[in-house]
Residue, then its C-alpha position, 0 to 999 in steps of 0.5 A: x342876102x343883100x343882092x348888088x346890081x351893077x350901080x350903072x344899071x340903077x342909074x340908066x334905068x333912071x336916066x333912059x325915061x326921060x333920056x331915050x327920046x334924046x339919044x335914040x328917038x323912043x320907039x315904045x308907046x307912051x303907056x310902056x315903062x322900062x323893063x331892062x337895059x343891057x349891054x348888048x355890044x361893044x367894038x371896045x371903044x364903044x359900048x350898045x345898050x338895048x333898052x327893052x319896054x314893057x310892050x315888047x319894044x326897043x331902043x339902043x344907043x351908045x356910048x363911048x368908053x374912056x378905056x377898052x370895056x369901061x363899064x359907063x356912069x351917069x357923068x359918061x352919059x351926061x357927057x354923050x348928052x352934052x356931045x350928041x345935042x351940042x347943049x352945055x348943061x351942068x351935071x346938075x341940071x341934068x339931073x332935074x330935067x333928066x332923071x326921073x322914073x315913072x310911076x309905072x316903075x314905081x309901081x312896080x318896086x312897090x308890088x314887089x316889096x309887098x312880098x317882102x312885107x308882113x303885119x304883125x299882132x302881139x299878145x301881153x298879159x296886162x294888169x290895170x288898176x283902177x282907184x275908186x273916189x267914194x268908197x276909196x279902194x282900189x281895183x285890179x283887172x288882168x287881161x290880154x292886151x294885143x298890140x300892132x305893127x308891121x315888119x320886113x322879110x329879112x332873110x330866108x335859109x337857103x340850100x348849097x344851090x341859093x334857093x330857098x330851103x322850104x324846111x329852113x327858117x325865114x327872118x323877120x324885122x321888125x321894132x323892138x317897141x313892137x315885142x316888148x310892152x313895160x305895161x306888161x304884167x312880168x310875172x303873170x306874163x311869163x316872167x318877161x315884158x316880152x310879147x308872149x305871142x306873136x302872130x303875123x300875116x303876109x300882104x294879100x293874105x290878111x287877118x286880124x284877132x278876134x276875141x273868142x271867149x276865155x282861156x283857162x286864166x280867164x283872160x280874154x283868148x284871141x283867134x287869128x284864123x288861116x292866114x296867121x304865121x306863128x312867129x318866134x322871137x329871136x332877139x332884139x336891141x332896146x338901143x337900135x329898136x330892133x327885133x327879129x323873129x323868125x318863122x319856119x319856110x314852110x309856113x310862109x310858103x303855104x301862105x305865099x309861095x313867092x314870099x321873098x327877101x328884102x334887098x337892100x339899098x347900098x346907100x340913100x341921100x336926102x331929097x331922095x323919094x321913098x315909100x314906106x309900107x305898113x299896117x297903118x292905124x291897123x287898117x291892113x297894109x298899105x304904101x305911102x310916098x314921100x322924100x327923105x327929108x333929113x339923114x341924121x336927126x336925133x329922137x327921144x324915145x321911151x320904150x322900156x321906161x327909159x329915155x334914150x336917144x335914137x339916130x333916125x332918117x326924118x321922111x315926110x311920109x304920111x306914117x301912123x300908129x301900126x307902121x311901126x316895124x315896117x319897111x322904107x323903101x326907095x323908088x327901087x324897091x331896095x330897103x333903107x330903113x326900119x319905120x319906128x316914130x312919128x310926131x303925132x302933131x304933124x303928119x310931115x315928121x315921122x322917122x326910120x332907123x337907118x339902114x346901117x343900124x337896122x342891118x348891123x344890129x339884125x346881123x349882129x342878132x343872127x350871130x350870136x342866135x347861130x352861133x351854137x353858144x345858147x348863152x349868147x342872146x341879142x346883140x353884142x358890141x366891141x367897147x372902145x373905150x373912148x368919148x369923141x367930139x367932132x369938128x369943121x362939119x360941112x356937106x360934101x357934094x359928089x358930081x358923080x353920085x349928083x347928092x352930097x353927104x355930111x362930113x365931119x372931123x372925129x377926134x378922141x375926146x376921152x381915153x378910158x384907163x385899161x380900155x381897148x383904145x388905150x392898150x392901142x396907144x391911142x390918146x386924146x386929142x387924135x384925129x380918127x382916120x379909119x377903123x381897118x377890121x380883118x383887113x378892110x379900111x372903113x373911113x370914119x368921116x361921121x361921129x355915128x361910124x364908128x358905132x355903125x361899124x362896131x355892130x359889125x365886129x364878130x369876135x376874132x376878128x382883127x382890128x387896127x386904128x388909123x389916125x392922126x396925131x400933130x400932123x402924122x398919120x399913123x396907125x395902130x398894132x393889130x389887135x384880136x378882139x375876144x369875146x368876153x374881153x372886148x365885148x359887151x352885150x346891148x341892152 
């Protein structure tokens, strides 16, 4: 599902716009954009790249390997640069003169996240009630309320060769807020605040409700007319906003045979340009532009009549009531978040759950929804048992990369009695190193990592906990957690 490419390709693609013209002289006309860059040779000390345009041309140039068959970064080519032009430029520096996609590049990741996008409509069954001054007495109307929102093609079955299975489901994200309604009446709504019905549509393949007369309660019935895709759903966390419904193939391959998957990114920064598509203000789906403006901002929402606090990705994407659901995307088209808030008073500060959240808490859901327990229902996480604190946080900026990253120390707070934590031996006051789950070592460096990656944490699984204490590191015993017994269900 979440399909890697090599992280150098990402970053010549980038690079060679701007950087053809230095190494090789730019053979392409002016209007050409990258279409693909490969490796196309090597003599072992260096290494041919073929850059290929989108009128049929080419250019090469090479560049030099520290060791036989090193795959290139972009500090190798911000040094052959440096070689080739005799110009001392810091890594930085050439970052912002250097790399920058075009916006035919753009363009093109924004088509091809179309097919990854959906606008949704939800049905609730909703009683108002009206108070009347002179005579004083109250009234009460029950009819159908139909709410709106966007969402992503997360994942689609696929057959023991990797294509998609036309007889097997397709998955869908969006948010929690979008299916649930706590203005909804729960008894004459099914027993559930949840939408009783959910109705989507493909990008090109639009529709919208209409009223059609009644239904045999009398409440307002609705046609979505030949485009709509039935949509079920499967689960959802309150705590992440996150929902996923699921729809058969099929039934989205009659709309759009080249429907398809989200990919996701494998990491976003700050300063970093994104888009962000959805059904704005419910005027069909549409792409705007920005730049991820903060990485870790706390929000307050109320969804379910509660107030919680929610970790989101700040963007200055222009994004409305109806985007809610929808997917952030970077100018690779590769997905970094859910689009879910926004201050009404300012188009400027409007929010996404991070990618980390929305993929934990997707994946988590699928689990336990096949996972052949229909008891199990929504998302379960691993209960430590400990409150922490954090300290010396301060940005750490990665010349390979060319962004930095918050880092911070996390040390336990608190040990509850009797609690997965202690059975560990761990003690207030240690310093946590790393979460090391069926043998692979997660460096905990954010106070929010270690619930990014309890998401992740299926039932026997082993776990273990590297920290520090007075100046030794040392590490835990490794544990089975068992579901039941370390693993509660998410509200």
């Amino acid at each position: 599902m979440k399909r890697k490419m090599r992280p150098v390709l990402l970053a010549l693609l980038a690079v060679v716009l701007a950087f053809a013209l230095v190494l090789a002289g730019c053979s392409a006309s002016d209007s050409a954009y990258v279409t693909s860059i490969e490796k196309t040779g090597s003599d072992g000390l260096q290494d041919i790249y073929t850059i290929t345009y989108s009128d049929g041309t080419t250019d090469t140039f090479t560049v030099t390997n520290g060791s036989d068959g090193e795959d290139i970064t972009i500090t190798d080519i911000w040094q052959a640069y440096m070689e080739e032009t005799g110009t001392e430029i810091s890594f930085s520096e050439f970052l912002s003169q250097y790399l920058t996609v075009s916006d035919e590049t753009t363009a093109l990741s924004v088509q091809e996240s179309l097919l990854s996008s959906m606008k949704v409509y939800t049905e609730f069954v909703v009683t108002e009630t009206t108070q009347s001054m002179y005579p004083p007495h109250y009234t009460s109307e029950t009819d159908i309320e139909v709410l709106q929102g966007s969402a992503v093609i997360w994942s689609m079955d696929t057959e023991t060769d990797g294509s998609v299975d036309a007889d097997g489901y397709t998955y869908i994200v969006t948010n929690y807020h979008v299916v649930y309604n706590d203005e909804a009446d729960t008894e004459k709504n099914g027993g559930t605040d949840l939408a009783r019905k959910i109705t989507g549509y493909l990008y090109g393949s639009e529709g919208a409700p209409a009223a059609s007369g009644t239904d045999e309660n009398g409440y307002t019935a609705y046609t979505y007319g030949d485009y709509a895709i039935g949509l079920e759903y499967v689960g959802g966390s309150v705590l992440s906003d996150i929902a996923v419904l699921r729809a058969d193939t099929a039934d989205i391959l009659a709309i759009n045979e080249q429907a398809q998957a989200v990919t996701l990114a494998d990491d976003y920064y700050v300063g970093q340009t994104v888009y962000a598509v959805g059904n704005a203000e419910g005027m069909g789906l549409s792409a705007v532009q920005g730049i991820i403006s903060t990485e870790d901002e706390l929000i307050t929402l109320s969804i379910d009549g509660t107030t919680r606090t929610y970790r989101s990705l700040r963007i200055d994407a222009s994004t409305h009531e109806g985007n809610s659901g929808g997917g952030l995307f970077n100018s690779s088209g590769e997905l970094v978040g859910i689009t879910n808030a926004g201050y009404m008073a300012t188009d400027g500060m409007n929010y996404a759950i991070p990618l980390e959240i929305a993929e934990g808490t997707v994946e988590n859901i699928l689990y336990y929804a096949n996972d052949g327990d229909e008891s199990t229902n929504g998302a379960y996480r691993i209960t430590l048992g400990v409150t922490v604190r954090t300290e010396n946080a301060r940005n750490v900026y990665d010349a390979d990369k060319g962004y930095g990253k918050v880092q911070e120390d996390v040390y336990l707070y608190t040990v509850e009695e009797g609690s997965l934590a202690d059975s560990l031996g761990l003690n207030a006051g240690d310093k946590l190193v790393s979460i090391i789950v069926n043998g692979e070592e997660h460096a905990i460096t954010r106070q929010y990592d270690i619930s990014d990656l309890i998401l992740t944490i299926r039932p026997n699984s082993t776990v273990q906990i590297r920290y520090e204490r007075e100046g030794a590191e040392m590490t835990t015993s490794e544990t089975t957690v068992v579901f039941g017994t370390h693993f509660s269900q998410m509200a």
